[in-house]
N, C-alpha and C positions, 0 to 999 in steps of 0.2 A: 841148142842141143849141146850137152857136154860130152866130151872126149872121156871114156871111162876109161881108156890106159891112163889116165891120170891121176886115178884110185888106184894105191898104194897101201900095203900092209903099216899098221902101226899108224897110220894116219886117225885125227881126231876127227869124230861127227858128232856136228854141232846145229843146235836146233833155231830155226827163226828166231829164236830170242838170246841168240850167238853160247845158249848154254852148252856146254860139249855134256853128251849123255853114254856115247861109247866110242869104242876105237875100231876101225877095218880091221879083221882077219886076213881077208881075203876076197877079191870078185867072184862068185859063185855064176859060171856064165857071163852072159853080158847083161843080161835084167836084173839077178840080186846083188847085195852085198852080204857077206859074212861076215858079221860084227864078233870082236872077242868074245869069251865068257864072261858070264856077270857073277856076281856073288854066289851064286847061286849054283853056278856049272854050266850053265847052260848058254847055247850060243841062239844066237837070232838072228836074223835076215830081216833086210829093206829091201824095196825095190831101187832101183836105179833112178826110176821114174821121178822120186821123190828129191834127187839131189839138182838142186838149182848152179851151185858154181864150187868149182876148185880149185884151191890156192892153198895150197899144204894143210888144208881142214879140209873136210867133207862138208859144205850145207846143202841140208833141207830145206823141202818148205814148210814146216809144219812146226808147234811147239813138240819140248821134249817127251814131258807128257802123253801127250796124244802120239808122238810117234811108237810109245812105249806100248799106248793098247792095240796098234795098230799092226806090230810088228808080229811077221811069222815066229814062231818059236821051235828048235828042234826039239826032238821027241825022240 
């Protein structure tokens, strides 16, 4: 189980296949994460559930990809 005060704004999330795809916002609670804005404007959330270990990255377990169809999107 990881320690989510170890999630950190500006911090890099990075996918099973160590590509970094966004950066932490912010914790949204202790289940999401609030990922920056993308090109686009818009911000997204992961679950926490998804993050395997931390070490000044964020990883997942998942490719980047699939994390990206995966992910809530705000509205």
């Amino acid at each position: 189980m990881i320690n989510v005060q170890q999630i950190k704004p500006e911090m890099p999330v990075v996918c099973s296949q160590d590509g970094q795809f966004a950066v932490v916002d912010h914790l949204e609670g202790q289940d999401s994460i609030k990922l920056k804005k993308d090109k686009t404007g818009k911000h997204h959330f992961i679950p926490v559930s998804w993050v395997t270990t931390v070490d000044g990255k964020v990883h997942i377990d998942r490719p980047g990809d699939q994390a990206m169809k995966e992910w809530r999107t705000e509205v």
